[in-house]
GUVEX-189033 format. One record per residue (C-alpha): residue in one letter; x, y, z. Coordinates in pm, 1 decimal, always signed. Layout:
BEGIN
residu / x / y / z
A / X / Y / Z
...
This chain:
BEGIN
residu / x / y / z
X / +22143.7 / +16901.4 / +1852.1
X / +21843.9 / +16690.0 / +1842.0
X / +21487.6 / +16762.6 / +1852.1
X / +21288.3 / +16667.1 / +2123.8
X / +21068.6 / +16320.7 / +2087.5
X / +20719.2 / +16356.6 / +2115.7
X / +20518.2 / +16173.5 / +2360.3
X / +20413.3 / +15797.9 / +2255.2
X / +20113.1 / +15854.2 / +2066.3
X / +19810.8 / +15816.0 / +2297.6
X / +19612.2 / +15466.4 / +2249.8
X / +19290.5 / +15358.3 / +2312.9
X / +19385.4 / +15153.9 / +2662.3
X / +19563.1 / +15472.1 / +2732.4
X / +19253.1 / +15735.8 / +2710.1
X / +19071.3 / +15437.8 / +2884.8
X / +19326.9 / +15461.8 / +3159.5
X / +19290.7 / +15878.0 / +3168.4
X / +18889.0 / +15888.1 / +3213.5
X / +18954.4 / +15578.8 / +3488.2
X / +19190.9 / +15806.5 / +3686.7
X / +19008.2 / +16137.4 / +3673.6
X / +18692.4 / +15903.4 / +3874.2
X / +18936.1 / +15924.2 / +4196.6
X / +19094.6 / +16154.4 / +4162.0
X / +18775.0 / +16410.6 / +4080.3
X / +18635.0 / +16264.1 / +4427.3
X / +18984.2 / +16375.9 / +4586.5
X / +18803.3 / +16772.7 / +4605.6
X / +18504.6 / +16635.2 / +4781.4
X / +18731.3 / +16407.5 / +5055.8
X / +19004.3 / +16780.7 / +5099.3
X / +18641.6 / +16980.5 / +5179.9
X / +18515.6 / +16679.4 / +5448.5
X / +18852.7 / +16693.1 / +5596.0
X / +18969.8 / +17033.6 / +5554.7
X / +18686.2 / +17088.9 / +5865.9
X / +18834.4 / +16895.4 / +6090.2
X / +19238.0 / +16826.5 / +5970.3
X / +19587.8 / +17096.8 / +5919.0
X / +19652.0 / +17097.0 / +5568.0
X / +19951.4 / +16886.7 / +5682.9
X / +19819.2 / +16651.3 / +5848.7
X / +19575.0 / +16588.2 / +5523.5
X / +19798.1 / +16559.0 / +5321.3
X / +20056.8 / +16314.1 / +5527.4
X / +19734.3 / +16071.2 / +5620.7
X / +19682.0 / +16054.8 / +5266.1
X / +19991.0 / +15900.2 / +5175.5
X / +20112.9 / +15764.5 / +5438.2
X / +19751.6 / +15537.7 / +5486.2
X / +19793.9 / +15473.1 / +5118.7
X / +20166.6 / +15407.6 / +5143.4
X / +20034.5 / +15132.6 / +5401.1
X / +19757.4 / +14948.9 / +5169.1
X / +20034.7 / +14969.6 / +4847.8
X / +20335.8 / +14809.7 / +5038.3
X / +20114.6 / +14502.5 / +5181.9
X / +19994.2 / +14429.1 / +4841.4
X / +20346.5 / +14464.4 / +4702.3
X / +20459.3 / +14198.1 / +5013.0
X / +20140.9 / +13980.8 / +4896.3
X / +20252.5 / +13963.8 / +4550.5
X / +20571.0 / +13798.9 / +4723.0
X / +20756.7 / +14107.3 / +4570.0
X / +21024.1 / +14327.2 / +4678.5
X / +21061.8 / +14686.9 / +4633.7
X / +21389.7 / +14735.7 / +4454.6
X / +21331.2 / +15126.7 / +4230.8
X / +21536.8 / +15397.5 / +4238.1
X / +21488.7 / +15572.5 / +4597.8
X / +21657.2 / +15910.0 / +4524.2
X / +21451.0 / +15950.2 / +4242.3
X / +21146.1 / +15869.0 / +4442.9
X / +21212.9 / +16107.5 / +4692.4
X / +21217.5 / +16381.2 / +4412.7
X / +20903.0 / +16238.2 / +4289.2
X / +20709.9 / +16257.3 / +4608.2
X / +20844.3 / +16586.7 / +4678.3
X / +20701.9 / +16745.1 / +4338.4
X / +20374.6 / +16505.9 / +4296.2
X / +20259.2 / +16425.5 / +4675.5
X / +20386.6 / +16608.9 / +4967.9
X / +20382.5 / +16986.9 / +4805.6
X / +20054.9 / +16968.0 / +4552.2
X / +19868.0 / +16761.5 / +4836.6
X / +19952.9 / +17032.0 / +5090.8
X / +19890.3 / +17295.3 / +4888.5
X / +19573.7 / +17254.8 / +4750.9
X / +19410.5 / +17096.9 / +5091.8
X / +19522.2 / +17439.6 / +5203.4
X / +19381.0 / +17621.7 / +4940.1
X / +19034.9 / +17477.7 / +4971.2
X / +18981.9 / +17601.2 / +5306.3
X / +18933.4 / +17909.7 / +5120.6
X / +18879.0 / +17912.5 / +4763.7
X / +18555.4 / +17682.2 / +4603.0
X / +18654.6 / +17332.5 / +4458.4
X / +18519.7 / +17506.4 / +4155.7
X / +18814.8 / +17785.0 / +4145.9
X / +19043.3 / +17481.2 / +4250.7
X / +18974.3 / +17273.1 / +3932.0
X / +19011.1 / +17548.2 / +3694.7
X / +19368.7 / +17653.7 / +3816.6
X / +19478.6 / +17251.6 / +3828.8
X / +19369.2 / +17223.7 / +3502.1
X / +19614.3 / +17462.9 / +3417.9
X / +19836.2 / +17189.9 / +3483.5
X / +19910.7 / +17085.7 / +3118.2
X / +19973.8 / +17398.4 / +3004.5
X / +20249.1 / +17464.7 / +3236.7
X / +20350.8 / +17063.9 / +3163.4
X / +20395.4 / +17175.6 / +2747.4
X / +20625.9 / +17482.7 / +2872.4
X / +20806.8 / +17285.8 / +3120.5
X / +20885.4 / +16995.6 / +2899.9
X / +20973.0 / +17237.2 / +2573.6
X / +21185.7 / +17500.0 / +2815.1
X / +21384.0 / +17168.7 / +2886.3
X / +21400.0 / +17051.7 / +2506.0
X / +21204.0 / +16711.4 / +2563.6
X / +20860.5 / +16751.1 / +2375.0
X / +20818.3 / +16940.0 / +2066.7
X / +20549.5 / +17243.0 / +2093.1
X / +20308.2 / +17146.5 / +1837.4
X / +20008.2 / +17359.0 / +1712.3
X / +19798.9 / +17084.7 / +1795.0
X / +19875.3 / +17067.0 / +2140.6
X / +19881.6 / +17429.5 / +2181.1
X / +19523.0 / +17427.2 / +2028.8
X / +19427.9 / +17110.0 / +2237.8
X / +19550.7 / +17240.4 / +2556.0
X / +19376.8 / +17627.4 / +2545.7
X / +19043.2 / +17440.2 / +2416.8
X / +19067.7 / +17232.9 / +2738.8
X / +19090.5 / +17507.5 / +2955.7
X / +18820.6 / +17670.4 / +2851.0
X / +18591.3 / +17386.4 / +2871.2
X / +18711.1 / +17401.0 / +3250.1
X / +18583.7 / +17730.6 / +3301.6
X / +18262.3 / +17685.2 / +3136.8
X / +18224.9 / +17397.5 / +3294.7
X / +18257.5 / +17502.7 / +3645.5
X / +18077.2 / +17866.6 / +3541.8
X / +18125.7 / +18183.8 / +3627.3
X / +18153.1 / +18164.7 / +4030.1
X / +18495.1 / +18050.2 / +3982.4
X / +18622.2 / +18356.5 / +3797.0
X / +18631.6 / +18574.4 / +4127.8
X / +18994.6 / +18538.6 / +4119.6
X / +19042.8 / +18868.8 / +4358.9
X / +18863.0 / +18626.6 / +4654.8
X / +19166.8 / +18473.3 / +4775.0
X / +19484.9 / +18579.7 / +4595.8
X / +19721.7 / +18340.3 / +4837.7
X / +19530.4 / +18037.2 / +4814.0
X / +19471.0 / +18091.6 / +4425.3
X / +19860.8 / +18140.7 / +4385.4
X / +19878.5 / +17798.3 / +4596.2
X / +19670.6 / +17585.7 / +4389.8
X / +19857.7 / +17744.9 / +4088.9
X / +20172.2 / +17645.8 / +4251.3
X / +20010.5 / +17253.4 / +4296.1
X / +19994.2 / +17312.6 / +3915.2
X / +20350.0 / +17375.9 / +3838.3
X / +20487.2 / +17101.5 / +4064.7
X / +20260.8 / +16832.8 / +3884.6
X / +20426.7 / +17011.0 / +3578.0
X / +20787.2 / +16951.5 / +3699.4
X / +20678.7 / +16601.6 / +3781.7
X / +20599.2 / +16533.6 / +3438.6
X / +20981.4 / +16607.9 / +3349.1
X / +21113.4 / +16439.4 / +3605.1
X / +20815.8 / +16118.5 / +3566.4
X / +21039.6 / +16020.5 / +3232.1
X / +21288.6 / +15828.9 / +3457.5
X / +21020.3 / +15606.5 / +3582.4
X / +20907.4 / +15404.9 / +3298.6
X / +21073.2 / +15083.6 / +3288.4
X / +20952.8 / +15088.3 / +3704.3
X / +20616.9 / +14853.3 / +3752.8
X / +20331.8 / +15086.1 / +3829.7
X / +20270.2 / +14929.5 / +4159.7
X / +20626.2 / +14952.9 / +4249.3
X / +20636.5 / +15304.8 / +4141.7
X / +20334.2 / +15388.0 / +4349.4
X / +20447.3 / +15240.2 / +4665.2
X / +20781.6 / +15410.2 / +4615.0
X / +20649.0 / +15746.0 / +4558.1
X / +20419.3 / +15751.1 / +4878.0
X / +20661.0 / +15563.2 / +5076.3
X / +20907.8 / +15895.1 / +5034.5
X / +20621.0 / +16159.5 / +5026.2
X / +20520.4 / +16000.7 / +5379.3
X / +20885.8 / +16039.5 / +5491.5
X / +20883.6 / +16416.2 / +5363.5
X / +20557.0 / +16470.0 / +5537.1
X / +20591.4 / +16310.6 / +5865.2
X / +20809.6 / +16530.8 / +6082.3
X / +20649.9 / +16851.7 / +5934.1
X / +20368.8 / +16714.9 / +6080.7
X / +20491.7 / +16620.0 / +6412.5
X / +20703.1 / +16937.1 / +6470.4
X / +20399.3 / +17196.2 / +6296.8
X / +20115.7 / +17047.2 / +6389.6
X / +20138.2 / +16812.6 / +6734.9
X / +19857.8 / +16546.0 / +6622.8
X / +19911.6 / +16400.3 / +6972.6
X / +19710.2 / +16792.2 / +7127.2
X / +19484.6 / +16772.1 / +6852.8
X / +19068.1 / +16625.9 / +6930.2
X / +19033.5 / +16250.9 / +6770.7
X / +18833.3 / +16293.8 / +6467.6
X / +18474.7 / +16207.4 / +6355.3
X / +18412.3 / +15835.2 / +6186.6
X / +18312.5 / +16038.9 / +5895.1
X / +18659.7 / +16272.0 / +5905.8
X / +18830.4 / +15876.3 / +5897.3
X / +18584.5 / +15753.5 / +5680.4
X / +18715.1 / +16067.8 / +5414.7
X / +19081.8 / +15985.0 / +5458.0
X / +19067.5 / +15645.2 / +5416.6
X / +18858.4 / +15724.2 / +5070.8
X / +19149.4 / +15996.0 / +4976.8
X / +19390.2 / +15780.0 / +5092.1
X / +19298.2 / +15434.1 / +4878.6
X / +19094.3 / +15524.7 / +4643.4
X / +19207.5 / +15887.5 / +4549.0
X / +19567.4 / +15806.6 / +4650.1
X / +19692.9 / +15422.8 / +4629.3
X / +19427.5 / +15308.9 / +4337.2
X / +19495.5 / +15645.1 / +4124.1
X / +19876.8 / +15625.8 / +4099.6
X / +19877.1 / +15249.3 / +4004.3
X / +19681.5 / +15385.9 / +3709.7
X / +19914.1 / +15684.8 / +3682.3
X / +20236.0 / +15507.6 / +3683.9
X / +20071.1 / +15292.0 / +3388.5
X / +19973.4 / +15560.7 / +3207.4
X / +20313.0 / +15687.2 / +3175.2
X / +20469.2 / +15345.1 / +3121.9
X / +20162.9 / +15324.9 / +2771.8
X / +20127.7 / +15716.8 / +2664.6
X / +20467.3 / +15927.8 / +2799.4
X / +20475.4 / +16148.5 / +3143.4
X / +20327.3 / +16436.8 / +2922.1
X / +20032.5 / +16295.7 / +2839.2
X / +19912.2 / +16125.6 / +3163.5
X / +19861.5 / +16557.8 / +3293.7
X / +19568.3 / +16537.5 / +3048.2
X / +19313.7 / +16405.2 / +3331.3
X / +19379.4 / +16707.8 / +3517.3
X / +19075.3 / +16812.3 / +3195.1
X / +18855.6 / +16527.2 / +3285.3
X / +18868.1 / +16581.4 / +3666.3
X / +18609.2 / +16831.4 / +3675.0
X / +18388.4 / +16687.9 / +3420.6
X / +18410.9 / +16365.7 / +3669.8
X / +18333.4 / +16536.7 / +3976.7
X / +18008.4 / +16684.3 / +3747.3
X / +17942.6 / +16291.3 / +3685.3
X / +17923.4 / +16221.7 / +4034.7
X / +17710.4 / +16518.0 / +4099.3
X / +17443.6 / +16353.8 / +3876.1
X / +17438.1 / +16030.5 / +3967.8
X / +17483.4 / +16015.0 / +4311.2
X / +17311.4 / +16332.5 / +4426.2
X / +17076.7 / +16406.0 / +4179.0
X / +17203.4 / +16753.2 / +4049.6
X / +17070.0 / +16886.6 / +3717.6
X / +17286.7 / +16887.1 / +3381.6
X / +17304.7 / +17280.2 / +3291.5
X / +17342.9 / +17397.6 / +2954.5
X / +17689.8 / +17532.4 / +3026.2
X / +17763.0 / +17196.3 / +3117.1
X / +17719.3 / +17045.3 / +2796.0
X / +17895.0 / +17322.4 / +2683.7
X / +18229.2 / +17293.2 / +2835.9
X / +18260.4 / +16904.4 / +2790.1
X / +18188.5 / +16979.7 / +2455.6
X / +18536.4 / +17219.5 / +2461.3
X / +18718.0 / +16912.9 / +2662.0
X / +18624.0 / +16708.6 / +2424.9
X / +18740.0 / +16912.0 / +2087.6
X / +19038.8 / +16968.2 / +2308.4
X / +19105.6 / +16630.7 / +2396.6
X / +19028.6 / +16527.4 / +2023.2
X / +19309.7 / +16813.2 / +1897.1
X / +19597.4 / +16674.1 / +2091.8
X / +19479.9 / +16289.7 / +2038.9
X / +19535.3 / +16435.7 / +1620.7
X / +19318.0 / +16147.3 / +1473.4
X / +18973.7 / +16271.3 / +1413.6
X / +19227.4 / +16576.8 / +1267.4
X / +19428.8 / +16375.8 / +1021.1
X / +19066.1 / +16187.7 / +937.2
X / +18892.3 / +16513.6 / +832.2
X / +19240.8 / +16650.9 / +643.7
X / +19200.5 / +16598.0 / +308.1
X / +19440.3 / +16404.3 / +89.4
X / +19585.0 / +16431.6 / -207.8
């Protein structure tokens, strides 16, 4: 029998690529609360793929390109990474805080290491073990204590915990999808999450009886939809091309110290002690699975 590869080893344009993608995807839990007043969790999450489905097969066409991936595959794909995580958690946020949200998705790579060593593809490494539980931890400090009230909402906890393990299944099946261009892949994936999601929508929730909604509801889905959608997966499908399907889960760590980011510097909210504190944990996390800094400091000889 043989022992399971690790991931490629993560390189600088690959961390580059992980802090780019947790920008869009950390403004993904402001869009789900604008549109969670106004939008079924459904209908969220099928407007967000299927607008950015849209955007990513025109610039495909304008590249002169044609899409030619593997569409069973992609249909798994958009099952485990789109059309049940997206549902899920614009569900969930209807009744749990953003805050409670991002600690449970960052459970996401822990549940990725199980995943991939339960199917004997990635070796369980102290390292990563280390890297992973330091990570989460920043999380919760990060977001504080008003996250922990995890008797608030037991359903929609269990959903965004469920988002979780689906992204962590995606990472196994993700493997296959390598050798596919990231644009390609992108397109693919919400090309088949959009036809998962469509007749849900049509037969649960009847857009056509529903009240048109507000310029700023549109303005919200068309921000999830390219930027936190159509944008983020052309980095994500790179990322796994450069640093392995395991790896790429590592952003769901930087999300919330993103979303903190944009807190500061576009509505002026104060830097808390606790704050520092928990990207400080990221960070040793981050720097415990990366292994340099570690095989630096160990001594030789």
């Amino acid at each position: 029998m043989h022992a399971p590869a690790p991931s490629p080893r993560l390189s600088a344009e690959a961390w580059l690529l992980i802090g780019l993608l947790s920008l869009p995807w950390g403004a993904s839990f402001i869009f789900y609360r604008l549109l969670a007043a106004e939008l079924p969790s459904l209908s969220i999450a099928c407007g967000r793929v299927g607008l950015a489905a849209l955007a990513l097969y025109l610039a495909v066409r304008l590249r002169g390109e044609r899409l030619t991936v593997p569409w069973r595959q992609f249909l798994v794909m958009g099952l485990l990474n789109n059309a049940i995580p997206f549902t899920l958690f614009a569900w969930a946020e209807t009744r749990v805080t953003s805050g409670t949200a991002a600690i449970l998705n960052a459970a996401t790579p822990i549940l990725t290491t199980v995943v991939l060593r339960a199917a004997g593809v990635e070796p369980l490494t102290p390292a990563r073990i280390a890297g992973v539980l330091l990570g989460l931890a920043g999380v919760a400090v990060l977001v504080g204590p008003q996250a922990w009230d995890l008797t608030a909402d037991l359903p929609a906890e269990l959903a965004c915990l469920g988002a979780a393990l689906s992204y962590a299944f995606t990472a196994l099946w993700a493997r296959r999808m390598a050798k596919v261009p990231p644009l390609h892949a992108a397109t693919a994936q919400c090309l088949c999450s959009t036809a998962i999601l469509l007749p849900l929508v049509l037969l649960v929730d009847r857009p056509w009886t529903m009240d048109m909604p507000a310029p700023a509801t549109w303005g919200a889905l068309l921000g999830i939809a390219l930027v936190s959608t159509a944008l983020a997966y052309v980095i994500f499908f790179r990322i796994i091309a450069v640093a392995g399907a395991q790896n790429v889960m590592l952003v769901t760590f930087l999300v919330p110290v993103s979303a903190l980011a944009m807190g500061v510097l576009l509505l002026g909210e104060p830097i808390l002690p606790a704050s520092i504190a928990g990207m400080a944990l990221i960070a040793a996390g981050l720097a415990a699975i990366d292994g340099r800094l570690l095989r630096r400091l160990r001594p030789s000889g």
